[in-house]
C-alpha positions in Angstrom: 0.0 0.0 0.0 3.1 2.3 0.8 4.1 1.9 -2.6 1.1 2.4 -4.0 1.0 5.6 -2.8 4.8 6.4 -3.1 4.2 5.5 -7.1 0.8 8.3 -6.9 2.7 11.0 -5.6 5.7 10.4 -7.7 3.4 10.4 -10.9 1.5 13.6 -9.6 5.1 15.7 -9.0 6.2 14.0 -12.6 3.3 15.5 -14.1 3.4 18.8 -12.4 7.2 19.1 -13.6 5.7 18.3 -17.2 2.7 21.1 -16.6 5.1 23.4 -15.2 8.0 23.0 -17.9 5.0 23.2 -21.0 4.2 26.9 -18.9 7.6 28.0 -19.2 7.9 29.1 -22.7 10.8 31.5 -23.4 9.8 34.6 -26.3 10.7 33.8 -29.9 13.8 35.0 -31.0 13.5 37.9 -32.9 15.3 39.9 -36.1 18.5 39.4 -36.8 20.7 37.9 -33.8 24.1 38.2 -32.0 26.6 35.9 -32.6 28.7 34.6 -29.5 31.8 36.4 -30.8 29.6 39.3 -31.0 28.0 38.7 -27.2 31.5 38.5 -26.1 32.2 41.9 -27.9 29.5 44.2 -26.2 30.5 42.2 -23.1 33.7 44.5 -23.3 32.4 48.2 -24.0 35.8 50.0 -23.8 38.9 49.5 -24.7 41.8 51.1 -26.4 43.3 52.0 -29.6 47.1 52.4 -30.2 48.4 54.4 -33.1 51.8 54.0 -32.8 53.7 53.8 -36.3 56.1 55.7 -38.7 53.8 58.6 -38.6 54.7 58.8 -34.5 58.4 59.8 -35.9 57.6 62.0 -39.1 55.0 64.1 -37.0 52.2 62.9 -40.0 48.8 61.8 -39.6 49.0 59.5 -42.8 52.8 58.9 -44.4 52.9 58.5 -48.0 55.2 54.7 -47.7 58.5 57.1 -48.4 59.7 56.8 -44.5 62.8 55.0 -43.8 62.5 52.2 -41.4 65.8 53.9 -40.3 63.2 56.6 -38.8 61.8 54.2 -36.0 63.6 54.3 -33.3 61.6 54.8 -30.0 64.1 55.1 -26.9 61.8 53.9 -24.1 59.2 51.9 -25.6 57.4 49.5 -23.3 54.1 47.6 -24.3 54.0 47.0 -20.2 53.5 50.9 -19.3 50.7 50.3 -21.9 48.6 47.4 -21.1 49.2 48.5 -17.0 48.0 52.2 -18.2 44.9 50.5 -20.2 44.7 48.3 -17.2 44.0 50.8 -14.6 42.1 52.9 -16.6 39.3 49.9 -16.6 39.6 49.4 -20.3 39.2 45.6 -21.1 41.5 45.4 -24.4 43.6 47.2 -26.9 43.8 47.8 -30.7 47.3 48.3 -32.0 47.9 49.7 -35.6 50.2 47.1 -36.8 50.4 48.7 -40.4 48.8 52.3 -41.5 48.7 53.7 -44.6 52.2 54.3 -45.1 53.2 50.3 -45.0 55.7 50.3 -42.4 55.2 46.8 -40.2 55.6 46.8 -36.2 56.2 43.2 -36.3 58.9 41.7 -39.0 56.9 40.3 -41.7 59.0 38.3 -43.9 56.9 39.5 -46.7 58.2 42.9 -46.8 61.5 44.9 -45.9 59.6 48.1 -44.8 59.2 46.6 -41.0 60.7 47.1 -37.6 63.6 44.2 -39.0 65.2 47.2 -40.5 65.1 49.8 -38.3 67.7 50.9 -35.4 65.4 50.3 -32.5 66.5 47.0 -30.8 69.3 46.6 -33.6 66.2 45.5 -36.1 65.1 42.5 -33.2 62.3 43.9 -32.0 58.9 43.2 -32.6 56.2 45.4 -31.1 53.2 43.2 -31.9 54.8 40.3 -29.7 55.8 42.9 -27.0 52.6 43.9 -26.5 50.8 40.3 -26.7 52.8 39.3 -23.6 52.0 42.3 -21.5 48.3 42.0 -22.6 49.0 38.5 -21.3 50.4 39.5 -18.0 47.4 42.3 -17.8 44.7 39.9 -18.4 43.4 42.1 -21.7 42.0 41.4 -24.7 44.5 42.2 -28.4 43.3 43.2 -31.1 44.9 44.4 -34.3 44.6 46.9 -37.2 46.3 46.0 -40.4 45.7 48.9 -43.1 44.2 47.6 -46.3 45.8 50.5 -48.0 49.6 50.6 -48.4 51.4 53.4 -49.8 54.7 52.1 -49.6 54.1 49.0 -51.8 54.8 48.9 -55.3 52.3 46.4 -56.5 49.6 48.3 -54.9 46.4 48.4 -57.0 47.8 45.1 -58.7 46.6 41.1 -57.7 50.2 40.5 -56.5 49.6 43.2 -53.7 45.7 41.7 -52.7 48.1 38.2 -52.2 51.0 40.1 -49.9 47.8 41.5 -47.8 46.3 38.2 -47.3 49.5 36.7 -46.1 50.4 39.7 -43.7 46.8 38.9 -42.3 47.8 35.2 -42.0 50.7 36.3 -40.1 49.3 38.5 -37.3 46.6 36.0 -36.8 48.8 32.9 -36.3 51.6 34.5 -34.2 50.6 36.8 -31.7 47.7 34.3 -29.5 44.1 35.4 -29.7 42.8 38.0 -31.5 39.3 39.6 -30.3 38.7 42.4 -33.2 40.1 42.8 -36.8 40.0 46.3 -37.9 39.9 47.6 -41.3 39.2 51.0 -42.4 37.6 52.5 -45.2 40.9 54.7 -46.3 41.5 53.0 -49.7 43.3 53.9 -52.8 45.2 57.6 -53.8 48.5 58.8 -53.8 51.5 57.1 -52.6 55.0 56.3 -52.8 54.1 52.9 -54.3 57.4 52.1 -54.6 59.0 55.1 -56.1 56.6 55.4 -58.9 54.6 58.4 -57.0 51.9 58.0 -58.2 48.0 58.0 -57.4 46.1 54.7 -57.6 42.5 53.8 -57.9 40.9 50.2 -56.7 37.1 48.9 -56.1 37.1 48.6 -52.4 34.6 46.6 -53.0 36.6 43.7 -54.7 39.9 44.6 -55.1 40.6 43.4 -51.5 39.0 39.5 -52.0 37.0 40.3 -48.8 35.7 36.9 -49.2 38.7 35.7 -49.1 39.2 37.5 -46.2 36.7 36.6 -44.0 37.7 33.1 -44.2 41.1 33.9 -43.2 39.9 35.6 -40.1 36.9 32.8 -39.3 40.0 29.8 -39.8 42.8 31.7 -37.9 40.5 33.6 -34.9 37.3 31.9 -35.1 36.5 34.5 -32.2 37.4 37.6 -33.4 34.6 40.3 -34.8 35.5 42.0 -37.8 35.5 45.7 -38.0 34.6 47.7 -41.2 32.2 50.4 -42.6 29.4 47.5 -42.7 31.3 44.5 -40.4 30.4 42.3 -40.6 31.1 42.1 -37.2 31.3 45.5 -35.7 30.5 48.8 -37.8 32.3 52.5 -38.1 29.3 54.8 -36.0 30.1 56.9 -39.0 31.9 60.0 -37.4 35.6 60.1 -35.5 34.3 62.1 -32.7 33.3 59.0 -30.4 29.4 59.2 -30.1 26.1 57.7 -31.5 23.2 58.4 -32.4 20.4 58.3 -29.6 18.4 56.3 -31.7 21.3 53.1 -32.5 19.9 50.0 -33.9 22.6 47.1 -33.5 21.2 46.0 -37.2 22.4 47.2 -40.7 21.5 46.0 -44.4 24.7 44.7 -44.5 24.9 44.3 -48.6 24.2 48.1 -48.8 26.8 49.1 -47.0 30.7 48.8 -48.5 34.0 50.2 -47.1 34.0 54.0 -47.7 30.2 54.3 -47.7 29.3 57.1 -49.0 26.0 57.1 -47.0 27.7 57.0 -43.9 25.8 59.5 -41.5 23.4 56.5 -41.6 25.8 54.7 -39.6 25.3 56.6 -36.6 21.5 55.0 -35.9 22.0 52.1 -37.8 19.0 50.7 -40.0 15.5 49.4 -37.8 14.9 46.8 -40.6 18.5 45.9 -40.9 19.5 42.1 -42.4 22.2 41.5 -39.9 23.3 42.2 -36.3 26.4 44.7 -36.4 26.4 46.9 -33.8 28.2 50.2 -33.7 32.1 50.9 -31.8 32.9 54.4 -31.6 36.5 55.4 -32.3 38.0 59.1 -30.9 41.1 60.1 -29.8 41.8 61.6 -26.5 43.9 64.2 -28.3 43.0 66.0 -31.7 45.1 63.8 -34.1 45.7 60.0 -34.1 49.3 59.8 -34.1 51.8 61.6 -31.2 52.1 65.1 -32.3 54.0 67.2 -29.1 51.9 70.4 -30.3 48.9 68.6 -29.1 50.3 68.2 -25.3 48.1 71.0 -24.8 45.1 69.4 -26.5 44.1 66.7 -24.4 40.3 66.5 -24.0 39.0 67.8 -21.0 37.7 65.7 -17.9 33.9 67.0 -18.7 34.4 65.9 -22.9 35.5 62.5 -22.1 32.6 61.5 -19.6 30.4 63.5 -22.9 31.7 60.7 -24.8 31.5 57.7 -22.2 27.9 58.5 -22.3 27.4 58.8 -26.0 28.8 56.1 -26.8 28.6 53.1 -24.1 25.4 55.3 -22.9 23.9 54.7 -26.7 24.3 50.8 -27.9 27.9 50.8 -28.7 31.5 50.4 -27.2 34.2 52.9 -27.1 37.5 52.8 -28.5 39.6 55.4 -27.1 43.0 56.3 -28.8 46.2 56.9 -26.9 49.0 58.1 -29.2 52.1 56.7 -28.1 54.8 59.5 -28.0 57.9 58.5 -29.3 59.7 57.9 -26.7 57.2 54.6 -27.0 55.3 55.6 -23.8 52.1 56.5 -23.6 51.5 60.5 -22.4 51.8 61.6 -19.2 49.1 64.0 -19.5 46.6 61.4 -21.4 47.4 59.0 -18.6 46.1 62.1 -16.0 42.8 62.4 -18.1 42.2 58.4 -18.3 42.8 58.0 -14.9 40.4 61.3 -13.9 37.5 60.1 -16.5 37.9 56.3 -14.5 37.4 57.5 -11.0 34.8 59.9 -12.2 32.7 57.2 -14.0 32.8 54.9 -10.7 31.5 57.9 -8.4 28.6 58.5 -11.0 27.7 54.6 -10.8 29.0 54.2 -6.9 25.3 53.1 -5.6 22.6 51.2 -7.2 19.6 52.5 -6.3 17.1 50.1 -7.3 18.9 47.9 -5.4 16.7 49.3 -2.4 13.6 49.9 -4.3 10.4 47.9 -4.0 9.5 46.8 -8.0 6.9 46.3 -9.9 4.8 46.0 -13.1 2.4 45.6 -15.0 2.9 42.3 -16.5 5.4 39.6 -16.0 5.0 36.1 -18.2 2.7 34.1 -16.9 3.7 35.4 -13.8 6.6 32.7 -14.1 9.9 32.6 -11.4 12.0 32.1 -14.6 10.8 35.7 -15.7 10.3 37.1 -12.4 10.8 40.9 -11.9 13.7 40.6 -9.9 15.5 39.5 -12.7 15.9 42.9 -13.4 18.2 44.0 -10.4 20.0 40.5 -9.8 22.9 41.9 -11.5 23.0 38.2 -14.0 22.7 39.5 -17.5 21.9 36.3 -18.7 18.5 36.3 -16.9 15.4 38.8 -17.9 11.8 39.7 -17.3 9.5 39.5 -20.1 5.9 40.2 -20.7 2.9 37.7 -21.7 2.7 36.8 -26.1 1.4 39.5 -27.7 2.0 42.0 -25.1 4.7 44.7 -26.4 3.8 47.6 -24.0 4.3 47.3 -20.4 5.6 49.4 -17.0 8.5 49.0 -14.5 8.2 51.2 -11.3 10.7 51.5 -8.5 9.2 53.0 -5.6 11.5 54.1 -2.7 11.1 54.2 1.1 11.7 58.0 1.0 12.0 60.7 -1.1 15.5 59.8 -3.2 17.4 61.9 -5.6 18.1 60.1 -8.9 19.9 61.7 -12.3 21.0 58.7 -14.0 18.6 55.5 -15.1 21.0 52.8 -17.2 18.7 49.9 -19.3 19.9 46.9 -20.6 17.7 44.4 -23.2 18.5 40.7 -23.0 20.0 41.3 -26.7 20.4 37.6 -27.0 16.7 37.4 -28.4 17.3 40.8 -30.4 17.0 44.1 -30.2 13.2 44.8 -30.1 12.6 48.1 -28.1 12.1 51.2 -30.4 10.3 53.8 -27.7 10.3 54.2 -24.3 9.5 56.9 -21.6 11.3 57.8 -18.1 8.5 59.3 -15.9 9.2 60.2 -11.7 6.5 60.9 -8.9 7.4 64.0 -7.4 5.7 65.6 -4.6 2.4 63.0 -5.3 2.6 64.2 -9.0 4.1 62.0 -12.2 6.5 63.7 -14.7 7.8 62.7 -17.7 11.3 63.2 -17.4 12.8 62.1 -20.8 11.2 59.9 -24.0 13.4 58.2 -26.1 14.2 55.3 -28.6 16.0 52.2 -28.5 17.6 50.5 -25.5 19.6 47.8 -26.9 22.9 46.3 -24.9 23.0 49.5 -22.9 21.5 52.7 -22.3 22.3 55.3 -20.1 20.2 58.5 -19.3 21.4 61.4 -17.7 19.2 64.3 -16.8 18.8 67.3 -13.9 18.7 65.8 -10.6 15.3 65.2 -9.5 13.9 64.2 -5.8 11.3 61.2 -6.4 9.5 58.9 -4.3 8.7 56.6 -7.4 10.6 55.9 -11.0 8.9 54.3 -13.7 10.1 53.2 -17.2 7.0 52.6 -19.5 7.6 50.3 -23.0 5.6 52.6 -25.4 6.7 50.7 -28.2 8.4 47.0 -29.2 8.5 45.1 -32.4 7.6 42.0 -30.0 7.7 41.5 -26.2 10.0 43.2 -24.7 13.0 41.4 -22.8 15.1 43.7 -20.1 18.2 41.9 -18.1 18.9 44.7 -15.9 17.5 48.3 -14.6 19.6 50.7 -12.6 19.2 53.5 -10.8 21.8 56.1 -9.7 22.6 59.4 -8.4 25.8 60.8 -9.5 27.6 63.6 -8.1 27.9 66.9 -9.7 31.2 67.0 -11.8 33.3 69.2 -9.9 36.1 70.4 -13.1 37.7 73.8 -12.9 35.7 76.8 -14.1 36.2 78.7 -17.4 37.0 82.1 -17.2 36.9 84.5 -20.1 36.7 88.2 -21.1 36.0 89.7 -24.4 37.6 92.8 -25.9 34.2 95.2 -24.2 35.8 94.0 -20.5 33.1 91.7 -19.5 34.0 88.6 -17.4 31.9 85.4 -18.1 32.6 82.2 -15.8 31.3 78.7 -16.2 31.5 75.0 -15.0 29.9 72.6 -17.3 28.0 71.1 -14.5 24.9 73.8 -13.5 24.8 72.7 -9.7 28.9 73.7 -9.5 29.2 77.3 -7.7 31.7 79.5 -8.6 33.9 81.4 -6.0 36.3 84.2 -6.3 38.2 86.8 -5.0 39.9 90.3 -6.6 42.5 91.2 -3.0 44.8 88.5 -3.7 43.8 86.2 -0.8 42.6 82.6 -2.1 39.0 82.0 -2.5 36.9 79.8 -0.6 33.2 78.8 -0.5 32.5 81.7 1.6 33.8 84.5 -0.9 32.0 86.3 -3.6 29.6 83.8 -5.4 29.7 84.4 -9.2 26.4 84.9 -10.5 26.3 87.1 -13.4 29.3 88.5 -15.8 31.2 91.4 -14.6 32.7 94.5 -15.8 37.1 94.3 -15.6 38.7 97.1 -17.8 42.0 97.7 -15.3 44.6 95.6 -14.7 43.2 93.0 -12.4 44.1 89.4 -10.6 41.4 86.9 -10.0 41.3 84.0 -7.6 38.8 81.9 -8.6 37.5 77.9 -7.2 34.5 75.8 -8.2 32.7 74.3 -5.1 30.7 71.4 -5.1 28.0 72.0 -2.5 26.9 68.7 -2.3 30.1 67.3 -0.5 31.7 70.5 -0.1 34.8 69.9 -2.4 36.4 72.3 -4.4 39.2 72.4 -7.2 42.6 74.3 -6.6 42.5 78.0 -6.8 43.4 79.4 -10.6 44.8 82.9 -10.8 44.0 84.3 -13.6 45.4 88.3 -14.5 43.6 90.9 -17.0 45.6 93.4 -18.3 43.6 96.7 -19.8 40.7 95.7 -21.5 41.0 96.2 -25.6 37.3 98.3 -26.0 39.2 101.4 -27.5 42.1 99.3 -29.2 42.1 99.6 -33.2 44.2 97.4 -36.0 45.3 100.4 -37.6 47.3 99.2 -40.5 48.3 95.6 -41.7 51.2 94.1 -44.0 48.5 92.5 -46.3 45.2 90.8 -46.1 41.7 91.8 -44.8 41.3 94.8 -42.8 38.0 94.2 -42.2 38.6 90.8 -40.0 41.4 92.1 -38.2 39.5 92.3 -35.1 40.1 88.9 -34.5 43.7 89.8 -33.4 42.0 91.8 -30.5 38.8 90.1 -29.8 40.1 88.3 -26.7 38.8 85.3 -28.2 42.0 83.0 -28.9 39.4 80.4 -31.3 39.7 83.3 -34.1 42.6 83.9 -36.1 43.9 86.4 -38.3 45.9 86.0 -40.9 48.0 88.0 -43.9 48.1 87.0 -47.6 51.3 84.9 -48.7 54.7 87.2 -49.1 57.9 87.1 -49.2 58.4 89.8 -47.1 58.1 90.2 -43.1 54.2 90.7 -42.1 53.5 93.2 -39.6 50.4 94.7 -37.4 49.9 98.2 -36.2 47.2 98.7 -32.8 46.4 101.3 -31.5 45.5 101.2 -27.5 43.2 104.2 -27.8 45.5 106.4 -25.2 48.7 106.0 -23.9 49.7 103.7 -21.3 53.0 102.7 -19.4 54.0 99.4 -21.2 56.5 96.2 -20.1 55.6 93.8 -22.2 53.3 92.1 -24.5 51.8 88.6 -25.5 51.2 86.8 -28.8 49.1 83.8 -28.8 49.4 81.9 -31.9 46.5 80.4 -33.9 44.8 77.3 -32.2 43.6 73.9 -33.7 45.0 71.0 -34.8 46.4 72.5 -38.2 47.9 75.5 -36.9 50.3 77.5 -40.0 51.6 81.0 -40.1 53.0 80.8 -36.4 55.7 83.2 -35.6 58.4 82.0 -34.5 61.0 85.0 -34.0 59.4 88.7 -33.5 60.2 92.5 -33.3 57.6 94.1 -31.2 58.1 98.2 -31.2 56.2 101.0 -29.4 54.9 104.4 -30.5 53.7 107.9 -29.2 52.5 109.0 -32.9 52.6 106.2 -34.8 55.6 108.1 -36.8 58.3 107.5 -34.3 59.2 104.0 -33.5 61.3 102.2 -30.9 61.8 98.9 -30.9 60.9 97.4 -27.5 62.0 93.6 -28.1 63.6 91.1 -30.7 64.3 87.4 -30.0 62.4 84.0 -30.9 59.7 82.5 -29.3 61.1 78.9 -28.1 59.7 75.8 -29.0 56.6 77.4 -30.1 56.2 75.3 -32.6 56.0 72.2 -30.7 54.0 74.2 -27.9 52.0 77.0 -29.1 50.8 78.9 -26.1 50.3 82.0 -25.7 54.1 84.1 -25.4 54.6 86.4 -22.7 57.6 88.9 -23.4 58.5 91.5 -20.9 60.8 94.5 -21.6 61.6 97.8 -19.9 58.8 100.1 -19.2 58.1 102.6 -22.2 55.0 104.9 -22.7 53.3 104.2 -26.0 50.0 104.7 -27.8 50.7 102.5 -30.4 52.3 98.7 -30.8 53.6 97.2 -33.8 54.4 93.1 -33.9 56.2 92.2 -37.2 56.8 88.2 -37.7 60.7 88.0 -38.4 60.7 84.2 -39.5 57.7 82.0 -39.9 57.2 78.6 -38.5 58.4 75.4 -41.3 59.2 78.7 -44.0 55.2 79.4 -44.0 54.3 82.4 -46.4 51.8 83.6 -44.0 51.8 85.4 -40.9 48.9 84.6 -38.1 47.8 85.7 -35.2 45.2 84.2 -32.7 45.7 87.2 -30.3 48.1 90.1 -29.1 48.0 91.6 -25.8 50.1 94.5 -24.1 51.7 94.2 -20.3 51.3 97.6 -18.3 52.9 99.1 -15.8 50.7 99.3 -12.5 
């Protein structure tokens, strides 16, 4: 009888099991799909490119294949100080230009002579690529490499026998160097070049002339699991700009056979396409400087704290990954100063993700499938992105709210779809009960493996994120809610030419502190709160005060000299009079310039009334493709603008390599008017420019 009923309930629990497991019925997969390659790729989000080449020595963005191997010789390099650098700065993996444009090979291909083999550094044993593969090793990243379909070194460029050396360089840095994650190709193909001595230009179809077929099956053989970069993959696609954001609408799907490298199309490539054939999600490439390659010019040029977290958000905040460029100086390090900004933008991404608020919240919504444990809500907040809450068949709209025990301050709300089924969100809302009252407080697209919204800090007793739209049910891995401190980055302080002061911090809840006595500023001094008349010499202390933890930034001293409301350009070597204002506009982002001469260009101002003078500045024009800088000058003073005395003759040091703004000081002299004639010209230029000029009185 025992048995009897041991065999009953065993049957009963068997056919529960069978009920419950028929219940359980996952959502469909959807669209196009990730691969596991791919999977493993978003899993990574941010990692780092490495130009590094010939270019790093020539000072060039893109060498035309001339360049000596003789030329590469880096005195310090160490792929250690790299990967550690990456490393610490939470980056997951790097991306190392093996070959540019130009041809010349880090590692020594036997296919070629234009390679490291032939170059000084390490008497021609080196071989960066395996340098840097054991300290990615040591470092626990991920390698990736970029191999330049162009060459403009090679002289069978444009011919079959080159498409055959390209495919064996590929074999080569896929069988020697361990695993690869990403192959990068870009869309630069065909021009001039050195080709070899013939110096000519060269057309191909990037389309064919390449075999990318051919290639392809050299990458899926060698690195089965590495994604494969290009305009249109087909692994990972170009977000269409160089300037490291997306689109807020970003579809991980593209009509792949549309798209070709060098699409001409290729603004599309910053949303990607909704009814896309195939899954290739977008990586955003910038570099953390203005150019690609090591130029010591651009030492001053480093993006700012408040642009880097701009592009964190834009891009790994928008359904793609970042890949962030460090040009390696050549001394084979990289930068001091990039290594200050990585390490600022790392600590300042972990305070604005610090504390998970929905961690604390009570959730819920309003519909979960078949009110299943396998897609309970609290799949959401588990922190196990392979789990998910879904909605019944058929249901595509739906709402997630987080209520707290207490009014809580929120500004950031990160989403994440289970992308494993596809990418099938296409509009959702952010709304917040405030004070017993729901507002909306942003509406937006697609979700995809990541979104982040930032927005105005707000003090809510209940979040709520409402699926307006899907293209089927909707499948979300993780919800989290945050707030993040106010960036606390030093202020900006400017005046233009009328005296008028302006400060600002790009964060709105920052105060701003200063003082005009000399004595340093703290939170207790003069608030700013408007801009501010300065037409005497004055020194300002100034400090940016976070009033949320009371921490402030190092006070800047910043000195104005006379303001320039009564200063003239009176008379000019050559070129427009009418845009000479630039030279005294207190605004160092215009530039004036004179028309090409031979001879010495020079600039007349007059100050309005006379003043005691000591010195006087030059700023040279700013950008990344500055010209016309001065680099030795004869600056002279005048009553009457007939009598002249020269004040001060010399050269500016190392301008070229630093272009700052020149302070000169001289013995004092009373003058009305001030000439500043270029004596030699930066590189031979036939130009003279001038970003600003400002005068040093006596006081």
């Amino acid at each position: 009888m025992k048995r009897f009923y041991f065999i009953i309930i065993l049957f009963g629990l068997i056919c529960l099991l069978v009920f419950c497991k028929q219940d359980v019925k996952e959502p469909k997969p959807y669209g196009p799909l990730p691969s596991e390659r791919q999977l493993a790729w978003h899993d990574m989000e941010y990692y780092a490119f490495i130009h590094f080449n010939m270019n790093t020595f020539t000072n060039m963005e893109w060498g035309n294949g001339a360049e000596s191997p003789s030329q590469f010789n880096p005195t310090e390099l160490n792929a250690r100080q790299w990967a550690k650098t990456i490393k610490e700065a939470g980056m997951k993996g790097v991306i190392i230009t093996a070959k540019h444009h130009d041809g010349f090979c880090l590692w020594p291909s036997k296919f070629t002579e234009h390679s490291v083999k032939n170059s000084p550094w390490k008497n021609g044993k080196g071989d960066v690529l395996k340098d840097l593969s054991e300290a990615c090793k040591e470092y626990g990243l991920k390698m990736g490499i970029y191999l330049s379909p162009w060459d403009r070194n090679h002289a069978e460029y444009g011919k079959p026998e080159y498409v055959t050396y390209f495919h064996d360089q590929l074999r080569e840095l896929l069988t020697n160097y361990g695993d690869i994650f990403e192959v990068w190709f870009d869309g630069a193909n065909g021009g001039s070049g050195y080709y070899g001595g013939a110096n000519e230009t060269r057309k191909i179809d990037n389309k064919t002339y390449y075999q990318w077929d051919t290639v392809l099956e050299i990458v899926r053989g060698l690195q089965p699991n590495a994604v494969i970069f290009g305009d249109g993959g087909p692994g990972v696609r170009w977000v269409g700009n160089e300037e490291g954001w997306a689109n807020e609408t970003n579809w991980s799907l593209l009509r792949q056979k549309e798209v070709y490298p060098g699409y001409q199309k290729y603004k599309e490539l910053r949303s990607g396409h909704e009814d896309g054939t195939h899954w290739i999600p977008a990586e955003c490439d910038v570099s953390i400087r203005p150019g690609w390659y090591y130029h010591p010019s651009e030492d001053i040029q480093v993006k700012t704290l408040s642009r880097l977290v701009d592009i964190y958000y834009q891009s790994i905040g928008r359904n793609a990954s970042l890949l962030l460029n460090l040009p390696v100086d050549f001394r084979g390090l990289v930068h001091e100063k990039d290594i200050e900004q990585l390490m600022a933008l790392k600590h300042q991404i972990e305070k604005d993700f610090a504390h998970d608020l929905a961690k604390g919240a009570r959730v819920t919504a309003t519909n979960i499938r078949g009110n299943h444990s396998k897609f309970k809500l609290d799949n959401v907040i588990d922190d196990d992105h392979k789990t998910y809450w879904t909605t019944d068949d058929n249901v595509t709209t739906a709402s997630i709210t987080f209520e707290f025990d207490v009014p809580t301050e929120i500004n950031r709300v990160l989403l994440q779809e289970y992308i494993s089924l596809g990418q099938r969100i296409n509009g959702f809302d952010v709304e917040a009960e405030i004070d017993g009252n729901w507002r909306t407080i942003d509406t937006q697209s697609t979700i995809g493996a990541k979104r982040i919204l930032r927005f105005d800090t707000i003090e809510a007793s209940k979040i709520r994120i409402n699926i307006t739209n899907a293209k089927a049910v909707p499948t979300i891995s993780n919800i989290e809610l945050y707030r993040a401190p106010s960036l606390l980055t030093e202020p900006t302080v400017i005046r233009d030419a009328k005296g008028r002061v302006t400060m600002e911090t790009v964060d709105k809840n920052i105060e701003i502190h200063y003082t005009m006595d000399g004595t340093n500023p703290t939170s207790k001094s003069k608030k700013y709160s408007s801009p501010f008349i300065v037409n005497e010499p004055t020194t300002l202390n100034v400090i940016a005060h976070n009033p949320e933890n009371n921490q402030q930034t190092i006070p800047q001293t910043i000195y104005f000299d006379i303001s320039k409301e009564d200063w003239k350009v009176v008379q000019v070597s050559s070129g427009k009079l009418d845009d000479t204002y630039k030279i005294i506009d207190d605004n160092p982002k215009t530039t004036w310039t004179t028309e090409k001469s031979d001879e010495a260009g020079e600039i007349i101002i007059d100050l309005g009334r006379k003043h005691q003078l000591q010195g006087f500045t030059y700023m040279p024009m700013q950008g990344r493709w500055p010209y016309g800088i001065i680099s030795h000058y004869e600056f002279s003073a005048s009553i009457d603008n007939k009598d002249w005395r020269i004040m001060a003759k010399g050269e500016f040091g190392n301008i070229k390599s630093s272009p700052i703004e020149q302070i000169i000081k001289f013995n004092t002299a009373k003058a009305r008017y001030v000439k500043l004639k270029g004596i030699k010209i930066v590189d031979g230029d036939k130009r003279l420019s001038v970003g600003e000029i400002g005068v040093i009185t006596k006081h």
